[in-house]
C-alpha positions as CSV (number, residue, x, y, z in Angstrom):
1,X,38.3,49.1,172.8
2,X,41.2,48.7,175.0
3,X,38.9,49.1,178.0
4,X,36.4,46.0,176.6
5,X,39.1,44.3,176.8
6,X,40.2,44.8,180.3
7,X,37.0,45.0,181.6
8,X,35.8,41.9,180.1
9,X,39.0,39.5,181.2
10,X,37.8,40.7,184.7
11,X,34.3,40.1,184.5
12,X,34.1,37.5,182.0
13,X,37.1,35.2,181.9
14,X,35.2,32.3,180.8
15,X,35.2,33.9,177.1
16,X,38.3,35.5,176.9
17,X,40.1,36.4,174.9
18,X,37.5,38.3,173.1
19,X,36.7,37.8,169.1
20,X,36.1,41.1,167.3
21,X,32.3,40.0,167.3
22,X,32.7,40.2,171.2
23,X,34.5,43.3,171.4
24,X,32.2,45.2,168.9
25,X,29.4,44.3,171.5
26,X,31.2,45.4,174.2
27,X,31.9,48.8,172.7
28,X,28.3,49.1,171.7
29,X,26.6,48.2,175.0
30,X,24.2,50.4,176.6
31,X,25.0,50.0,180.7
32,X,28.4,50.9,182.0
33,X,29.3,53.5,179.1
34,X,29.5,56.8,178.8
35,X,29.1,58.3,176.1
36,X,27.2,55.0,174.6
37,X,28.4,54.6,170.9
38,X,27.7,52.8,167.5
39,X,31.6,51.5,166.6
40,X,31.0,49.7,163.2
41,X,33.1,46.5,162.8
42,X,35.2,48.6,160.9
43,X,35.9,50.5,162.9
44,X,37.0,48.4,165.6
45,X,39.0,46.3,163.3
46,X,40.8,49.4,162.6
47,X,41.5,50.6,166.7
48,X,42.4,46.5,167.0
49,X,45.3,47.1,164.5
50,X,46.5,50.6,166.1
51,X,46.7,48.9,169.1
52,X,48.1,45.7,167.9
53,X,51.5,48.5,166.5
54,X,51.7,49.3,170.4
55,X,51.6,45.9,171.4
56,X,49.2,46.5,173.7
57,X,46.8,43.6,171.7
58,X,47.5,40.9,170.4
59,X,46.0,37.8,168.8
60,X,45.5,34.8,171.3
61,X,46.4,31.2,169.7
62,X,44.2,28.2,170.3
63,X,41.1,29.0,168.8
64,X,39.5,28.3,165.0
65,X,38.4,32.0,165.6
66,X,40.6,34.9,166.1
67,X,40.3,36.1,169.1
68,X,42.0,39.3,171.0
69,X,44.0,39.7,174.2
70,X,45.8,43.1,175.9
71,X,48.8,43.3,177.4
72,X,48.5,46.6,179.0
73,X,50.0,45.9,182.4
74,X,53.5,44.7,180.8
75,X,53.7,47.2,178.4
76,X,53.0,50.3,180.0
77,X,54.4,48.7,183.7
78,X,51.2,48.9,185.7
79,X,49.9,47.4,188.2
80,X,46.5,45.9,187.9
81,X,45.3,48.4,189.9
82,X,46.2,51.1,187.9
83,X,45.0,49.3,184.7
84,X,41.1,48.8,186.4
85,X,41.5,52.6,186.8
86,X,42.6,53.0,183.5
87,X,40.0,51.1,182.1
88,X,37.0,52.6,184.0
89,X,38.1,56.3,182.3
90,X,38.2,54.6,179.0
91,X,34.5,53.1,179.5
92,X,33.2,55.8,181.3
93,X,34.3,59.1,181.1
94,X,36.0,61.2,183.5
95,X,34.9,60.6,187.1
96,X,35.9,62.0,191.1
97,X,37.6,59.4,193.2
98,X,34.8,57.9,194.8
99,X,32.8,57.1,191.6
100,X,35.7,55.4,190.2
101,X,36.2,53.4,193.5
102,X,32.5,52.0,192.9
103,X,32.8,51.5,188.8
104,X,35.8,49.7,189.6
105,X,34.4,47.4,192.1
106,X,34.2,44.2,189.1
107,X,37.7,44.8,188.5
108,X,39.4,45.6,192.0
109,X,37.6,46.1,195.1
110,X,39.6,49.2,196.5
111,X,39.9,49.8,200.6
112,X,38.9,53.3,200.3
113,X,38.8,56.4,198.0
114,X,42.5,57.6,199.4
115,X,43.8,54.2,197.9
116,X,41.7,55.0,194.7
117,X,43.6,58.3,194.8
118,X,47.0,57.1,195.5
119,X,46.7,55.2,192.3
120,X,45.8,58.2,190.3
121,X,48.4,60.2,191.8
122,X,51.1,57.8,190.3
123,X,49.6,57.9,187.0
124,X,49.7,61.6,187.0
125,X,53.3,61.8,188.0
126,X,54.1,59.6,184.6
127,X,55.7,60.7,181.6
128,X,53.8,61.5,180.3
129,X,51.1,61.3,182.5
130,X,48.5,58.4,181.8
131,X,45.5,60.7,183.8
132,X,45.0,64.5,184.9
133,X,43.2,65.5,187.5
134,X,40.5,68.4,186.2
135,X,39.5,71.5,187.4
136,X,36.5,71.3,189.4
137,X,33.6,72.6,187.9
138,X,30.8,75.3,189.1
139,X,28.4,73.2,190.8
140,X,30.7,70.0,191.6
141,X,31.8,69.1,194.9
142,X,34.7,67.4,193.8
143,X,37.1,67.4,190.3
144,X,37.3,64.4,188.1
145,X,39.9,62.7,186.8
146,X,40.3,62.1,182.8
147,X,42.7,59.3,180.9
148,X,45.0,60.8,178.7
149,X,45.4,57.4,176.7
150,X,43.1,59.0,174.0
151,X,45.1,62.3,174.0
152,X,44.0,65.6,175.7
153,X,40.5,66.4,177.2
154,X,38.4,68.9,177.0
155,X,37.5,70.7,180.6
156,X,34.7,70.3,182.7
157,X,31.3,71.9,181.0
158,X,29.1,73.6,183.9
159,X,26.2,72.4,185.1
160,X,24.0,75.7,184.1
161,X,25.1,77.5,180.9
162,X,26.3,81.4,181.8
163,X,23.7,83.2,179.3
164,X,25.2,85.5,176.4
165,X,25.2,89.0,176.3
166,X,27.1,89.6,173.2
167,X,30.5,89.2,172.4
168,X,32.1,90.8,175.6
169,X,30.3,87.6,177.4
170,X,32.2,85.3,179.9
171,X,31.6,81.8,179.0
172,X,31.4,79.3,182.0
173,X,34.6,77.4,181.4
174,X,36.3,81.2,181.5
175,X,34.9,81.5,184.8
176,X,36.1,77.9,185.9
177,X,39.1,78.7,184.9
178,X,39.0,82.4,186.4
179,X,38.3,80.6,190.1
180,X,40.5,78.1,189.8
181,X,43.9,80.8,189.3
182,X,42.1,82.8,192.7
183,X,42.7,79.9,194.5
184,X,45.8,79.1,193.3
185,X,47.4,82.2,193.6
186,X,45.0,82.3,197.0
187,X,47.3,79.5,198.1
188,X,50.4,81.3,196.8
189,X,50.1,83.8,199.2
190,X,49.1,82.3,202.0
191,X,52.7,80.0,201.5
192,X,54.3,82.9,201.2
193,X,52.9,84.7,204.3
194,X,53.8,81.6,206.6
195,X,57.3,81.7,205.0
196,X,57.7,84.8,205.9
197,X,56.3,84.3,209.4
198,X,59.0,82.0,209.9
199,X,62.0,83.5,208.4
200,X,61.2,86.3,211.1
201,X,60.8,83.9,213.7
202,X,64.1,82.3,212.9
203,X,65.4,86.1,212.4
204,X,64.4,87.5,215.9
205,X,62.2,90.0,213.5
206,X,58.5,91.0,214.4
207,X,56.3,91.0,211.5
208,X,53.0,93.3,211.9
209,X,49.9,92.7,210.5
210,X,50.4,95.1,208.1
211,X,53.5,93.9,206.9
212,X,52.0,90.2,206.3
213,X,49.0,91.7,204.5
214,X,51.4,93.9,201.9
215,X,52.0,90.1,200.3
C-alpha cells in the first residue's frame, strides 16, 4: 500500500493524495504488480492505520473526501532515490539491478545500473537494513534484491525443481545455498593466499607452490 502511494504521487500527481477508493485500485491492478492481489477495502483500511502509527501516512486536509499521503522520505531519511527503489520492491517483487533501473524509470530516471546499485548498497548498510541483496539462484545470471519493509524474505526458488528421491533428497534451495558457501569460502582462500604472498614479500621469504596450495 505504501508503494501505491509512492508510485502514484510520481506518476499521477494530478490526483494525489489518494482516497482509499484510489489506493484499493492501485493495490488491485493487474500491470506493474507482482504478485497481482485482491486487497479488500478492509483490508487496506487496516495497513492505512498500521502505517498511519509509523507516521509514514497521513491524512491530507483540503478535501470533502479523505484522502491519503506518505511521508516516507522524512521519516525513514531517504532520498527520493532510495524511496523509488523502495517502492518498485514493494510493487514488484525482488528484482537484479538492471530491472529495477527500468521499473523505476516513472519514478527516477537512473544514469546507469552502478547508480541503481549504489542506492541499494546504502540501504543495505542501514540499521537495520531497508533491502538485502539474495543469493543468486541456479539458472539466474544475476541475484535480486528484496525490501525488507515487510520483514524477512524467503530465498530465491530455482528455475527447475531438483526431483525427490526420498527423504535423503537435496532440495534446490539446499544446493543454492551449498554453492553460494564454495564461493565464499572460494574467495576466503584466495584472500588468504594473496596475504600470504605478501607478508613473504614484505618478509624476504619464498613461498612455493606447495606452500600456497596447503591453504
Amino acid at each position: 500500500m505504501l508503494g501505491v502511494l509512492i508510485e502514484k504521487q510520481a506518476t499521477v500527481p494530478d490526483t494525489y493524495p489518494l482516497s482509499l477508493n484510489a489506493i484499493v485500485a492501485g493495490c488491485n491492478q493487474k500491470t506493474a504488480r507482482m504478485p497481482v492481489i485482491e486487497a479488500s477495502d478492509a483490508e487496506v483500511l487496516t495497513a492505512v492505520d498500521g502505517l498511519k502509527a509509523l507516521s509514514l501516512v497521513f491524512e491530507g486536509s483540503g478535501s470533502r473526501v479523505v484522502k491519503f499521503e506518505h511521508n516516507t522520505a522524512r521519516v525513514l531519511h531517504l532520498p527520493s532515490q532510495a524511496v523509488a527503489l523502495l517502492a518498485v520492491l514493494m510493487l514488484r517483487g525482488p528484482q537484479t539491478a538492471a530491472e529495477l533501473r527500468l521499473n523505476s524509470e516513472r519514478l527516477h530516471r537512473f544514469a546507469d545500473i552502478s547508480s541503481v546499485e549504489g542506492f541499494l548498497d546504502e540501504l543495505a548498510a542501514k540499521t537495520p537494513a531497508m533491502v538485502i541483496k539474495l543469493p543468486r539462484a541456479p539458472g539466474e545470471r544475476e541475484a535480486r534484491w528484496a525490501q525488507l519493509l515487510c520483514g524477512e524474505v524467503a530465498p530465491p526458488a530455482a528455475r527447475t525443481a531438483t526431483p525427490s528421491v526420498g527423504d535423503d533428497a537435496v532440495s534446490a534451495g539446499e544446493i543454492a545455498a551449498l554453492r553460494a558457501e564454495q564461493t565464499r569460502l572460494a574467495d576466503e582462500v584466495s584472500a588468504l593466499k594473496a596475504l600470504v604472498h605478501r607478508l613473504a614479500r614484505e618478509l624476504g621469504v619464498t613461498v612455493t607452490a606447495e606452500d600456497g596450495d596447503a591453504l
